[in-house]
N, CA, C and O atoms as a GROMACS GRO file, in nm:
protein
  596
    1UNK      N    1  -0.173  -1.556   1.011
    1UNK     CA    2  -0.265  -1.448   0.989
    1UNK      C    3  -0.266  -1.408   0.842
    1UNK      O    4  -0.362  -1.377   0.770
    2UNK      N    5  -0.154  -1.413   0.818
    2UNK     CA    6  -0.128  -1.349   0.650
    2UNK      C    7  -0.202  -1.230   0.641
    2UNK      O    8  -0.284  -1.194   0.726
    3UNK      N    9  -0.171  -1.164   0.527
    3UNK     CA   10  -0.237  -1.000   0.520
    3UNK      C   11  -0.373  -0.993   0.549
    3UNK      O   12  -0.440  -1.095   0.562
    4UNK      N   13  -0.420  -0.877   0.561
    4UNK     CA   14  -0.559  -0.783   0.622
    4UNK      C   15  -0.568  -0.642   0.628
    4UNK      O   16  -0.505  -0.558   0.692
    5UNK      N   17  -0.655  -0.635   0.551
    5UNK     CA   18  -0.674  -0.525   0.492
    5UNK      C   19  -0.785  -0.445   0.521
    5UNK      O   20  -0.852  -0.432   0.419
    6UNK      N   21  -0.841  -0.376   0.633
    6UNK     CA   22  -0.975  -0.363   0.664
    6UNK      C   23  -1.015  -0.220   0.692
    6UNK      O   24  -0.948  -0.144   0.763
    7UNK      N   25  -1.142  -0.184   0.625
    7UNK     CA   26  -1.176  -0.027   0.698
    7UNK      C   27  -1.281  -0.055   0.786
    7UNK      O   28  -1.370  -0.138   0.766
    8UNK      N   29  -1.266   0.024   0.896
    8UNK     CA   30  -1.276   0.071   1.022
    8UNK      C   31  -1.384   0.211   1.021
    8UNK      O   32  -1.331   0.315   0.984
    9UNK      N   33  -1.481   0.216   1.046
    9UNK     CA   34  -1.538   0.360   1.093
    9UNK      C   35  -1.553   0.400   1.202
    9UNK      O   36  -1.616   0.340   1.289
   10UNK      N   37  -1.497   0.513   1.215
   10UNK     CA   38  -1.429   0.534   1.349
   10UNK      C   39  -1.349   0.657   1.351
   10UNK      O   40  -1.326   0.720   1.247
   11UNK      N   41  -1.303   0.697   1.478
   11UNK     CA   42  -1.168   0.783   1.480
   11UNK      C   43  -1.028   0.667   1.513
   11UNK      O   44  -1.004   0.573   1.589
   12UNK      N   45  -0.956   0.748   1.398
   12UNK     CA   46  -0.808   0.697   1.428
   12UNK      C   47  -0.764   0.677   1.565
   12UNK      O   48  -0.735   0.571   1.621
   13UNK      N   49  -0.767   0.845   1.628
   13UNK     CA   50  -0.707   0.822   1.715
   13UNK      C   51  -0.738   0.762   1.805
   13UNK      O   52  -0.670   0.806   1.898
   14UNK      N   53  -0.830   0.650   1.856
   14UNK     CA   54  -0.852   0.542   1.922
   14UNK      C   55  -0.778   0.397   1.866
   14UNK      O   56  -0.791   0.286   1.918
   15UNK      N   57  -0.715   0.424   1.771
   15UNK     CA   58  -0.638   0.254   1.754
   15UNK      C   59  -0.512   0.329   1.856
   15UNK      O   60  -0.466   0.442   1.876
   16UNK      N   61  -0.488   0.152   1.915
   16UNK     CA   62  -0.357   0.189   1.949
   16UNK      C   63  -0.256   0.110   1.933
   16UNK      O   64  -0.182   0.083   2.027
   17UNK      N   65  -0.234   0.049   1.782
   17UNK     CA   66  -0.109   0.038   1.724
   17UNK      C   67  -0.041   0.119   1.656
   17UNK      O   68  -0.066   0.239   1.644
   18UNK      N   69   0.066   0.048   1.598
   18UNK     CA   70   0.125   0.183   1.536
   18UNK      C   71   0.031   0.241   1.429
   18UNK      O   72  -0.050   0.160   1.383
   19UNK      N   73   0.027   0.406   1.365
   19UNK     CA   74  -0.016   0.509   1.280
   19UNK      C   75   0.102   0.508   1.221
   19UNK      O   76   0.221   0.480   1.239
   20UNK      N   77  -0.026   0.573   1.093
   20UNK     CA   78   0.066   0.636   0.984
   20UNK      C   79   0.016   0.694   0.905
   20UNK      O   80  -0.094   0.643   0.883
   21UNK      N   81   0.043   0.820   0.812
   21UNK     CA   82   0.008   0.948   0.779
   21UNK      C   83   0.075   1.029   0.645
   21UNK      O   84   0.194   1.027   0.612
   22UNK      N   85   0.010   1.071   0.606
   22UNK     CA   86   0.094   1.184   0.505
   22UNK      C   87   0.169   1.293   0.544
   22UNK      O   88   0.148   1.341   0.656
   23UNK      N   89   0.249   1.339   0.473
   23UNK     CA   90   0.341   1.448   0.484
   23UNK      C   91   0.428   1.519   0.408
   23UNK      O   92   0.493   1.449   0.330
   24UNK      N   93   0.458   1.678   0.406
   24UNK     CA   94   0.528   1.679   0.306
   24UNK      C   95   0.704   1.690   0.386
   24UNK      O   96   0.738   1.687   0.504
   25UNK      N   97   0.758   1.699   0.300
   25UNK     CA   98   0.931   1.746   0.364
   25UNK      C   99   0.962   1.824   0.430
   25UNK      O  100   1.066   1.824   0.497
   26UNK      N  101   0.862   1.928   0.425
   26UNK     CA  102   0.928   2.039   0.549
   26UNK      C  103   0.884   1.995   0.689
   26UNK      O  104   0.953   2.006   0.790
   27UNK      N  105   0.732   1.932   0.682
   27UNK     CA  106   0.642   1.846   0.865
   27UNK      C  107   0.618   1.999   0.883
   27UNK      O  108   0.677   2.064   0.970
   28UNK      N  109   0.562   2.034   0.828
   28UNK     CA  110   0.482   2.220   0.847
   28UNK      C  111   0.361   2.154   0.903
   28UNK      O  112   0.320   2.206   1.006
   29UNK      N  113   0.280   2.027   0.848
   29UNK     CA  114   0.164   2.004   0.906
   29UNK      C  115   0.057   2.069   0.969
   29UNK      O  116   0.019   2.062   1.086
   30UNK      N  117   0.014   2.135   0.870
   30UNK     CA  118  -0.051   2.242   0.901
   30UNK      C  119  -0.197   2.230   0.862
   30UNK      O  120  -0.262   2.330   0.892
   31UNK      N  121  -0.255   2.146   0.811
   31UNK     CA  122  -0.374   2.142   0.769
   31UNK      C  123  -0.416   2.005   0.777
   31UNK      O  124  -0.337   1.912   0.796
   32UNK      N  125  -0.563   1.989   0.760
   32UNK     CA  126  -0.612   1.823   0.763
   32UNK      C  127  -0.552   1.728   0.900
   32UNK      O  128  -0.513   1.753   1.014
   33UNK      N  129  -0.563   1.650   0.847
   33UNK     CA  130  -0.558   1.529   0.966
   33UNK      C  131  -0.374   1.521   1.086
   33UNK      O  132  -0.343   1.478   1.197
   34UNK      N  133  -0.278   1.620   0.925
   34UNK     CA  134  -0.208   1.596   0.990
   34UNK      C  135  -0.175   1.728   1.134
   34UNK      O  136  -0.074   1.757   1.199
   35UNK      N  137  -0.276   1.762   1.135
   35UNK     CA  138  -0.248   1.888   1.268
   35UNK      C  139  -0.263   1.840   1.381
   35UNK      O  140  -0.196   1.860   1.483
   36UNK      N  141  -0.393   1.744   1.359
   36UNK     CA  142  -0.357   1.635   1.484
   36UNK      C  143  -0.269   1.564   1.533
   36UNK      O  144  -0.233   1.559   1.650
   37UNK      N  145  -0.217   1.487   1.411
   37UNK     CA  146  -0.093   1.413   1.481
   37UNK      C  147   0.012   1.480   1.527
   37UNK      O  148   0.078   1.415   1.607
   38UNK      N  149   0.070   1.643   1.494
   38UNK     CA  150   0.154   1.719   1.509
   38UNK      C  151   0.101   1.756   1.644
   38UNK      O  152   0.178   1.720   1.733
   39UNK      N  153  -0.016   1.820   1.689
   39UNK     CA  154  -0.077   1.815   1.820
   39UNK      C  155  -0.044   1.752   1.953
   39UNK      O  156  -0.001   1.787   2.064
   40UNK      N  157  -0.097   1.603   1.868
   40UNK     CA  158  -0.097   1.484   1.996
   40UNK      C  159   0.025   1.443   1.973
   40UNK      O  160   0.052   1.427   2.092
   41UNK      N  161   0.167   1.398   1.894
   41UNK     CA  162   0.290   1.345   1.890
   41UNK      C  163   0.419   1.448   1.872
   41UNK      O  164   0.536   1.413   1.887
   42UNK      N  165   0.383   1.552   1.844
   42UNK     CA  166   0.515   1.653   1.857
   42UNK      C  167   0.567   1.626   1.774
   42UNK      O  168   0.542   1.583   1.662
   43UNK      N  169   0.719   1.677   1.880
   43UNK     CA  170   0.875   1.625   1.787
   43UNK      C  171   0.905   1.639   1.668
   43UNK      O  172   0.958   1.547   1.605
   44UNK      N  173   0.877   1.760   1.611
   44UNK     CA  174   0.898   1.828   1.439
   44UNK      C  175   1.005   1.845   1.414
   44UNK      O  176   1.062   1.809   1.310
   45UNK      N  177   1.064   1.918   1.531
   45UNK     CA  178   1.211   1.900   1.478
   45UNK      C  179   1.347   1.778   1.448
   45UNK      O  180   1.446   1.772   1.375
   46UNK      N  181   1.271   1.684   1.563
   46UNK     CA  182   1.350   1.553   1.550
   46UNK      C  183   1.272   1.486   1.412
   46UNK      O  184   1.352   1.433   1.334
   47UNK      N  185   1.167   1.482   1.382
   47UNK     CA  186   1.117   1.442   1.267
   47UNK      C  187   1.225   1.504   1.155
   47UNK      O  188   1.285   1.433   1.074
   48UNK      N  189   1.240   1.644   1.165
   48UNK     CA  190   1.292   1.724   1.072
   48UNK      C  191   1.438   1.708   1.078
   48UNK      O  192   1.513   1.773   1.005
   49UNK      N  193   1.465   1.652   1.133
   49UNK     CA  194   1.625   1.590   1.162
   49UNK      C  195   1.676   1.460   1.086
   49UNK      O  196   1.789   1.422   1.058
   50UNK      N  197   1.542   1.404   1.061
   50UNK     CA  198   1.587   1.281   1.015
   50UNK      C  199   1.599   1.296   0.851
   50UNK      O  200   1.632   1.199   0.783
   51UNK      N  201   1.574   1.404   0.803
   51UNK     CA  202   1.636   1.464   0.681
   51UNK      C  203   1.567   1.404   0.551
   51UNK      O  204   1.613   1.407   0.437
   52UNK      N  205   1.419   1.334   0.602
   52UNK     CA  206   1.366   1.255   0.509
   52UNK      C  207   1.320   1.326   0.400
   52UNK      O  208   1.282   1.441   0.418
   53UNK      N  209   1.313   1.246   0.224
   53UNK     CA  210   1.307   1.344   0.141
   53UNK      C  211   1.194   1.299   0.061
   53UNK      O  212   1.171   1.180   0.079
   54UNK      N  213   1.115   1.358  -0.024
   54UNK     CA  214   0.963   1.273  -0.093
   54UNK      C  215   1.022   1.146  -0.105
   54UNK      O  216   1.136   1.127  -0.145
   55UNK      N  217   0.933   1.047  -0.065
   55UNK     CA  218   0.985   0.914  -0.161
   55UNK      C  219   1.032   0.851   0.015
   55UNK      O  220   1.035   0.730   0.037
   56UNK      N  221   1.054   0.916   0.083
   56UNK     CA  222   1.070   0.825   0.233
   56UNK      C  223   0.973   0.776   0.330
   56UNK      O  224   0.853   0.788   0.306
   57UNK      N  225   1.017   0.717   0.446
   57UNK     CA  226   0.973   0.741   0.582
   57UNK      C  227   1.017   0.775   0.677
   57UNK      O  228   1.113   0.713   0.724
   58UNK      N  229   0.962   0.887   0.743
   58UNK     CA  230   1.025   0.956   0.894
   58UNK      C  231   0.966   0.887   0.979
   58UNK      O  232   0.850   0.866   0.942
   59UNK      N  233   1.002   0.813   1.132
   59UNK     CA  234   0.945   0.758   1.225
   59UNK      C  235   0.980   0.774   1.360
   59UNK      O  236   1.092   0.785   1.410
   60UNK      N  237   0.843   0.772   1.420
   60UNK     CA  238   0.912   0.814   1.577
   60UNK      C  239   0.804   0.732   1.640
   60UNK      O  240   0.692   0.690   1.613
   61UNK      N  241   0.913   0.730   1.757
   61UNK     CA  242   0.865   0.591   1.861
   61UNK      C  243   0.812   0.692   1.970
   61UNK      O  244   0.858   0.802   1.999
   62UNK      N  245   0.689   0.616   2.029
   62UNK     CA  246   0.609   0.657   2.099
   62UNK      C  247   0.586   0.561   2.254
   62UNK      O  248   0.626   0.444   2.258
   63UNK      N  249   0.532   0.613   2.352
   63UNK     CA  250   0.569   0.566   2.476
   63UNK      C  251   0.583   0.403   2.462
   63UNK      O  252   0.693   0.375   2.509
   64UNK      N  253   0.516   0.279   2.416
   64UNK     CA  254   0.467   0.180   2.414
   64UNK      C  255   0.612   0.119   2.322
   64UNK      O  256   0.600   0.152   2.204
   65UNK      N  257   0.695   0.068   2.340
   65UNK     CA  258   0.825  -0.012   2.267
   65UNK      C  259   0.757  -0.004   2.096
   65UNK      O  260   0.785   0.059   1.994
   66UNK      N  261   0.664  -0.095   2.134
   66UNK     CA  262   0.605  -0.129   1.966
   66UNK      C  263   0.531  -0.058   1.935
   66UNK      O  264   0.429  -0.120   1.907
   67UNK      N  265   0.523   0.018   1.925
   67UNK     CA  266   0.419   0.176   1.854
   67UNK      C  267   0.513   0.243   1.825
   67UNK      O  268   0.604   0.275   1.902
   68UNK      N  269   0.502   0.278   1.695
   68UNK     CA  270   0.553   0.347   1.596
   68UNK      C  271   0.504   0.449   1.477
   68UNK      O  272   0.497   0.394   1.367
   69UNK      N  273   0.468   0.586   1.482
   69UNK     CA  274   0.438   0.658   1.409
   69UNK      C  275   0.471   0.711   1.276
   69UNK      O  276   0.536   0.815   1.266
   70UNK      N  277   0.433   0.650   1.180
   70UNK     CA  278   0.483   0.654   1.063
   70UNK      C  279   0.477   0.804   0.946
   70UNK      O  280   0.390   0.818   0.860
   71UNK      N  281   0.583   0.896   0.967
   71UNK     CA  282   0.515   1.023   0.816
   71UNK      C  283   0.593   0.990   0.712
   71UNK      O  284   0.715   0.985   0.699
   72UNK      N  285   0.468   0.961   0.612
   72UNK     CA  286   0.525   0.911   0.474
   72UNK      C  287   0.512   1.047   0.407
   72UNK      O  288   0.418   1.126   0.399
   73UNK      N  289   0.655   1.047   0.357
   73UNK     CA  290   0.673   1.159   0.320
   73UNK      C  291   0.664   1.154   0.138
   73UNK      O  292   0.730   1.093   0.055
   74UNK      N  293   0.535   1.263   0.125
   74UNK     CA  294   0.520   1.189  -0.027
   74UNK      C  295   0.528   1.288  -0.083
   74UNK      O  296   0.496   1.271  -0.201
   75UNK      N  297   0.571   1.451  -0.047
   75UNK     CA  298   0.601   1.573  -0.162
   75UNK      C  299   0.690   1.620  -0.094
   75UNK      O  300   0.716   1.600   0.025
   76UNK      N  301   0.742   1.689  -0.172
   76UNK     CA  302   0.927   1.780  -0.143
   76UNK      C  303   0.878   1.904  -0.001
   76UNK      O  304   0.947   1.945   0.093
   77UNK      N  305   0.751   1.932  -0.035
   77UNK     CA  306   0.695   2.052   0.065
   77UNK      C  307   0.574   2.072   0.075
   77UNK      O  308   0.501   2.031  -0.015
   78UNK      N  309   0.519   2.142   0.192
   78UNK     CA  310   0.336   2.129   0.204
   78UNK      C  311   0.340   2.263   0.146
   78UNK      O  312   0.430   2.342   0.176
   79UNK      N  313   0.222   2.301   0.042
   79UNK     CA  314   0.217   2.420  -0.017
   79UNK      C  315   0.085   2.401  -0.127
   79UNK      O  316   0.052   2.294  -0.178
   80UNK      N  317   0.023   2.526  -0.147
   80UNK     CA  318  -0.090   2.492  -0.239
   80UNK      C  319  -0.027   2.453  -0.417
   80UNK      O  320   0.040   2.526  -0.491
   81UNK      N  321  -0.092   2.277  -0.447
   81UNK     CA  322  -0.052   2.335  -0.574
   81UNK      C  323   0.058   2.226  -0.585
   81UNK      O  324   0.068   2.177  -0.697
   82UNK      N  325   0.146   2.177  -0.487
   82UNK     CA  326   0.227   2.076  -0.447
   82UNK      C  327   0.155   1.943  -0.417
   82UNK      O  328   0.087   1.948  -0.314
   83UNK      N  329   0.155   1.816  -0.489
   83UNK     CA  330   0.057   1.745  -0.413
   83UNK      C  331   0.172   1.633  -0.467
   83UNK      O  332   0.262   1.658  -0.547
   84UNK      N  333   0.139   1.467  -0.386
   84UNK     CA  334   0.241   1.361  -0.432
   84UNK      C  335   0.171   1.288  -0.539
   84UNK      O  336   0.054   1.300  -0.575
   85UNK      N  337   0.283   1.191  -0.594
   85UNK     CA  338   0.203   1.149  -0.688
   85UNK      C  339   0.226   0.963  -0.650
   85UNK      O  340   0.298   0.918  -0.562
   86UNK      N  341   0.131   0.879  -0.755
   86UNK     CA  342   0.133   0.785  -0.660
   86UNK      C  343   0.261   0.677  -0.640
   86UNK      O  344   0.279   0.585  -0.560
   87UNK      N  345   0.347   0.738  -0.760
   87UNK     CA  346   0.504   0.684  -0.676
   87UNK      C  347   0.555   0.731  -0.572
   87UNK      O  348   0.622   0.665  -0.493
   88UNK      N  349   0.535   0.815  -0.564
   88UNK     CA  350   0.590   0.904  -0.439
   88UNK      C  351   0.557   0.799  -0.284
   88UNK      O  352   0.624   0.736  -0.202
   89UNK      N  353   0.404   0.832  -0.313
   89UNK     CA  354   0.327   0.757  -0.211
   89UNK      C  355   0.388   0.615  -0.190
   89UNK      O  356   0.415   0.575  -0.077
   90UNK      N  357   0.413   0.524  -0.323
   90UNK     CA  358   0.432   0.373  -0.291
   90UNK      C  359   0.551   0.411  -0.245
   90UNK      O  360   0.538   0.427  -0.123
   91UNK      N  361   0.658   0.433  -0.276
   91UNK     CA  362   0.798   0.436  -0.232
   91UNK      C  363   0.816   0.474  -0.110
   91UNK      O  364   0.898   0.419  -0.038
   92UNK      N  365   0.740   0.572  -0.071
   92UNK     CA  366   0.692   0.635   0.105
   92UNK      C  367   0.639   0.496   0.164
   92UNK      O  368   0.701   0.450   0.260
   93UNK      N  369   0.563   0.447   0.129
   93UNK     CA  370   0.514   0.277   0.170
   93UNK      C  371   0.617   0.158   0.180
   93UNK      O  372   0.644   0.083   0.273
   94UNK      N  373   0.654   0.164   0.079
   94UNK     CA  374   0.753   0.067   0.107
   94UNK      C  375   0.902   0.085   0.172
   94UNK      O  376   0.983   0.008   0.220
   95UNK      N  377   0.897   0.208   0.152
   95UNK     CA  378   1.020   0.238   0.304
   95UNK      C  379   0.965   0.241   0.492
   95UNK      O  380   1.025   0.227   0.599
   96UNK      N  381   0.811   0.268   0.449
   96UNK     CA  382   0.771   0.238   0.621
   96UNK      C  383   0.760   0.074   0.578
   96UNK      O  384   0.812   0.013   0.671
   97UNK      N  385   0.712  -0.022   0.472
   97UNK     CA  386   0.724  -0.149   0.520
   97UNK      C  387   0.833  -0.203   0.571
   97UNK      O  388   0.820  -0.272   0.672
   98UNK      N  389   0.988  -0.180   0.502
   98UNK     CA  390   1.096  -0.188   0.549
   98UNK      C  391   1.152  -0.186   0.720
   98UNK      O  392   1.216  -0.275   0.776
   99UNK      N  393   1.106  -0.059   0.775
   99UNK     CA  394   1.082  -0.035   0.917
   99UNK      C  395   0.967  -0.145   0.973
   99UNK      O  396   1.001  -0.188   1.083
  100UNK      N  397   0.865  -0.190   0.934
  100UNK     CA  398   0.796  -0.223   0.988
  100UNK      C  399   0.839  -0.366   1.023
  100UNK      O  400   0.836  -0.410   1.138
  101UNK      N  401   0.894  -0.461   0.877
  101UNK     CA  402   0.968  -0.603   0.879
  101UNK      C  403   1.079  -0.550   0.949
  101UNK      O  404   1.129  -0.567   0.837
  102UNK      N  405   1.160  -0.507   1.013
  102UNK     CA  406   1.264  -0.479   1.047
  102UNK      C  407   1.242  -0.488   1.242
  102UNK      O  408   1.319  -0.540   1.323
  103UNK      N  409   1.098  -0.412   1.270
  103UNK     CA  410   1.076  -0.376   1.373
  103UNK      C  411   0.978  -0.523   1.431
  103UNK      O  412   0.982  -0.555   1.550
  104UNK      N  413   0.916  -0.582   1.355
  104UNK     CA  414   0.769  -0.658   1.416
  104UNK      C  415   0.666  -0.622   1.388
  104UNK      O  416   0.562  -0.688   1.387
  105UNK      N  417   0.687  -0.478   1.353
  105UNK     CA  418   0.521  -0.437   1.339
  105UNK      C  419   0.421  -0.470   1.246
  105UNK      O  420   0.410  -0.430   1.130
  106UNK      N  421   0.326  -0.572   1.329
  106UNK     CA  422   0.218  -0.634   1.266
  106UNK      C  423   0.082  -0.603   1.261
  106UNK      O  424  -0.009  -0.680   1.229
  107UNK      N  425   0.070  -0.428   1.311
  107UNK     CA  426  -0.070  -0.405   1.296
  107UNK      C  427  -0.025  -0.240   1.295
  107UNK      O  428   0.054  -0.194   1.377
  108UNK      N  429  -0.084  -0.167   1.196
  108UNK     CA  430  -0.082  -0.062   1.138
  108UNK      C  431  -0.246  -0.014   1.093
  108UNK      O  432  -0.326  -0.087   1.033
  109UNK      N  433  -0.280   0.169   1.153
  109UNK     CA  434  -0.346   0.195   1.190
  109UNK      C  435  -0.344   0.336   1.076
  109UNK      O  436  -0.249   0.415   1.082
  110UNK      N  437  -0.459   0.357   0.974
  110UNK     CA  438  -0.418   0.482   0.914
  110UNK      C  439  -0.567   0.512   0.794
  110UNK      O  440  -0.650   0.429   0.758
  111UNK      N  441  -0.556   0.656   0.756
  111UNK     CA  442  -0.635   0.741   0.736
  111UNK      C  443  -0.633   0.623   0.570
  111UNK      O  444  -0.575   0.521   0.531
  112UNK      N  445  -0.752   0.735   0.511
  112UNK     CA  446  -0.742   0.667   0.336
  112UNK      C  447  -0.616   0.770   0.294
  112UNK      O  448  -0.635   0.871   0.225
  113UNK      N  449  -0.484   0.729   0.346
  113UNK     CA  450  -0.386   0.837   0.322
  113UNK      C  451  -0.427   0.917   0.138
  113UNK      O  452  -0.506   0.905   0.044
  114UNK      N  453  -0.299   1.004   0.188
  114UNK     CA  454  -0.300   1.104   0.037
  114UNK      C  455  -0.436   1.072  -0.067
  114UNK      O  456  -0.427   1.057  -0.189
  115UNK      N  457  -0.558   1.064   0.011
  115UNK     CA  458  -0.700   1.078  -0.080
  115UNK      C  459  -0.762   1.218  -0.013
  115UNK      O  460  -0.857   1.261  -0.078
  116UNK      N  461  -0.725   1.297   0.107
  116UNK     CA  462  -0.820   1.391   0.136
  116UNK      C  463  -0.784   1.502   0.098
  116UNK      O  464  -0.869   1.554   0.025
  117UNK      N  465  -0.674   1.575   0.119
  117UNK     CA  466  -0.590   1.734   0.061
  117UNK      C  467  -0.504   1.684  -0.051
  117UNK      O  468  -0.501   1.757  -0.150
  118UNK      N  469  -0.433   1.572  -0.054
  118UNK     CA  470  -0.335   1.523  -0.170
  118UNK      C  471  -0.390   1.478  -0.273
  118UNK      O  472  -0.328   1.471  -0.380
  119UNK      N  473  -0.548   1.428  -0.255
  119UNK     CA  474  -0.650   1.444  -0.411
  119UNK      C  475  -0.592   1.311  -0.438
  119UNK      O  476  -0.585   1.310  -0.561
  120UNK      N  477  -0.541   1.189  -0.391
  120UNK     CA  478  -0.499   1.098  -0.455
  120UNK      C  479  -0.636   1.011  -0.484
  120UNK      O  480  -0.734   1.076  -0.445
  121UNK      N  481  -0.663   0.916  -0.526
  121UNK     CA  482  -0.758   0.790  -0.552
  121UNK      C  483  -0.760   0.701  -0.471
  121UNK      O  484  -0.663   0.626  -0.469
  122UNK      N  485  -0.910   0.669  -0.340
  122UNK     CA  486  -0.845   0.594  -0.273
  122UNK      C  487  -0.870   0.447  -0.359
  122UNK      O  488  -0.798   0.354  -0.321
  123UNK      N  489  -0.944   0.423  -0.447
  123UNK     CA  490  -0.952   0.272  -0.544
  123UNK      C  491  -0.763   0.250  -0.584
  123UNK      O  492  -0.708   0.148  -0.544
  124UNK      N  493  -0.708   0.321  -0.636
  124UNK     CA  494  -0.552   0.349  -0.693
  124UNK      C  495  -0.467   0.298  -0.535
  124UNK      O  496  -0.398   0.196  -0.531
  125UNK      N  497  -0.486   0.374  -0.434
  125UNK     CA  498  -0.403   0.321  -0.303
  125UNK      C  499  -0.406   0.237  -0.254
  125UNK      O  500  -0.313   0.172  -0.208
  126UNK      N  501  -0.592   0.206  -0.251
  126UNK     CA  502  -0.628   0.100  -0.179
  126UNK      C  503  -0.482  -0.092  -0.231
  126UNK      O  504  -0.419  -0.187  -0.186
  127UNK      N  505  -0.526   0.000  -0.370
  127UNK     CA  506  -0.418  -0.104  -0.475
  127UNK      C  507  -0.302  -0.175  -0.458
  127UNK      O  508  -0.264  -0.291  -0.473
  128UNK      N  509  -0.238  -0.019  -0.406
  128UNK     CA  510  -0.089  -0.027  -0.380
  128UNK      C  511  -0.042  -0.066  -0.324
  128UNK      O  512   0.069  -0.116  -0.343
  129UNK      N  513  -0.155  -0.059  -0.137
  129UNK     CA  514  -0.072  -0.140  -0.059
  129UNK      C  515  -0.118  -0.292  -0.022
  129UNK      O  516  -0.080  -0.372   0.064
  130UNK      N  517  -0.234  -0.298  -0.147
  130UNK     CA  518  -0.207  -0.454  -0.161
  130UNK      C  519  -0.102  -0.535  -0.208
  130UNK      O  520  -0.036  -0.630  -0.166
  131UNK      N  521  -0.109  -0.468  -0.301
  131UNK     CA  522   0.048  -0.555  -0.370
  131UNK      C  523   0.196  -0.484  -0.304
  131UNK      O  524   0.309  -0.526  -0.328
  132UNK      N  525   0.173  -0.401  -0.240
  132UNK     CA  526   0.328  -0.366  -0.150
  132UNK      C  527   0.339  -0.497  -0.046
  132UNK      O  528   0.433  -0.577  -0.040
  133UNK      N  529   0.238  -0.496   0.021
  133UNK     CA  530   0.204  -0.589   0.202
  133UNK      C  531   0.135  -0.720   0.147
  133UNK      O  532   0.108  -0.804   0.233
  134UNK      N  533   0.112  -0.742   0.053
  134UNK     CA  534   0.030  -0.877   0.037
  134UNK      C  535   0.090  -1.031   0.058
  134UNK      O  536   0.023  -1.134   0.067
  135UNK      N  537   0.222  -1.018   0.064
  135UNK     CA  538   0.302  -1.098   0.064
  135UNK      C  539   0.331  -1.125   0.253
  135UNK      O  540   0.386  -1.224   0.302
  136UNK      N  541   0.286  -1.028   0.312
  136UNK     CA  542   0.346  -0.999   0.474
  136UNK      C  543   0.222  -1.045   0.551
  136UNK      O  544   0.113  -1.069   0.497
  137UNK      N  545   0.242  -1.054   0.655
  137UNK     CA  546   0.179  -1.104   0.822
  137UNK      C  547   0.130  -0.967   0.827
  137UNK      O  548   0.221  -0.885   0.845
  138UNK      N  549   0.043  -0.930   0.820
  138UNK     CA  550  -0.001  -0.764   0.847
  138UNK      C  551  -0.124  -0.719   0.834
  138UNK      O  552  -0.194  -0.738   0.734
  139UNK      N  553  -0.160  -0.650   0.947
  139UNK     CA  554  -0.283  -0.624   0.910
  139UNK      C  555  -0.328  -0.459   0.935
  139UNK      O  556  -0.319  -0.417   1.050
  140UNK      N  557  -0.377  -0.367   0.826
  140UNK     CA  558  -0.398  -0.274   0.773
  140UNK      C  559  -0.520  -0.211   0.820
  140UNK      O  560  -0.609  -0.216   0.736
  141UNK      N  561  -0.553  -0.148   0.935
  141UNK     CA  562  -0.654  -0.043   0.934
  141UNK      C  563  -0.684   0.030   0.913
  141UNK      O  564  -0.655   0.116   0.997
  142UNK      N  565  -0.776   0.087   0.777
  142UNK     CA  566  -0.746   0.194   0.733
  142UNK      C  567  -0.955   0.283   0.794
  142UNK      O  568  -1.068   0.238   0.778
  143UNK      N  569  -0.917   0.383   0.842
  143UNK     CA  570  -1.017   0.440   0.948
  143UNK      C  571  -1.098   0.547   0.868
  143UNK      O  572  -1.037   0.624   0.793
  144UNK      N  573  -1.188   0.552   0.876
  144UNK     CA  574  -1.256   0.654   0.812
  144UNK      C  575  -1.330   0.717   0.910
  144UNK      O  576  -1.402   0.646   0.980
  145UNK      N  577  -1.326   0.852   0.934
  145UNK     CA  578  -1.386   0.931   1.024
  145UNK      C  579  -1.510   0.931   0.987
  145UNK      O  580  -1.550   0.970   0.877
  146UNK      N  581  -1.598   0.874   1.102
  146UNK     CA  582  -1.757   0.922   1.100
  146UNK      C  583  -1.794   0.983   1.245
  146UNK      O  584  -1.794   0.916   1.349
  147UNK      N  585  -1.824   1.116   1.237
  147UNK     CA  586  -1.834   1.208   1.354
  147UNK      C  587  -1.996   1.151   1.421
  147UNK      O  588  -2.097   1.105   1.368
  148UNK      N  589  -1.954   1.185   1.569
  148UNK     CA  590  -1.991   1.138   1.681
  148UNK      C  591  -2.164   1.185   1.638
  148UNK      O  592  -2.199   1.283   1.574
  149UNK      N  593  -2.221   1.114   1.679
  149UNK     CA  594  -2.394   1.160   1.611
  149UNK      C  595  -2.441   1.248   1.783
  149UNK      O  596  -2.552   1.301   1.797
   0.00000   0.00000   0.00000
């Protein structure tokens, strides 16, 4: 298969491989896309247990063995004024790739991360996780919400 890289219009929450998402260190998740996933997947405090710090990945397994929910944790805290920057972000990436070669996971499901409240660039990301995953069996859905007409 080798890498794949593809956007999707659509809602996320209809893929059903593993997700993955922005976040800051505290998982306050309180705004944007991530209220949903806090919604529909819980578990803040076990998230918040795993003591992850900018620059990581927190992950939690979901009913299905191989589904895996990824919060890349790319600022110290959610707060106005706090936003990640795009090391933050790659290093948050390449610690969920780590999990991912580790686990199998060969299909990953996710927003134009840290481009909607985190103001990042999605041309700059789109970038990053080419050359993070380009080398891997993987294939990248990245979803862009277009509401129901």
């Amino acid at each position: 298969m080798g890498f794949v890289l593809k956007t999707i219009n659509g809602d996320l929450f209809n893929a059903t491989v593993s997700l993955a998402h922005c976040v800051g260190a505290d998982f306050k998740m309180g705004m944007g896309i991530a209220v949903k996933f806090r919604d529909l997947f819980g578990q803040v405090d076990y998230l918040k247990n795993q003591k992850v710090q900018s620059g990581g990945c927190a992950v939690l397994k979901v009913n299905n063995p191989d589904r895996f929910i990824y919060y890349l944790v790319t600022k110290p805290a959610t707060a106005p004024g706090i936003l990640p920057t795009y090391e933050s972000l790659e290093s948050s990436l390449r610690a969920m790739r780590e999990h991912m070669l580790a686990n199998e996971v060969k299909k990953i499901a996710m927003p134009q991360i840290g481009c909607g409240l985190d103001k990042l660039q999605w041309n700059e990301v789109e970038q990053r996780l080419r050359n993070i995953f380009e080398k891997d069996d993987v294939e990248i859905n990245v979803y862009v919400y277009s509401p129901p007409k």
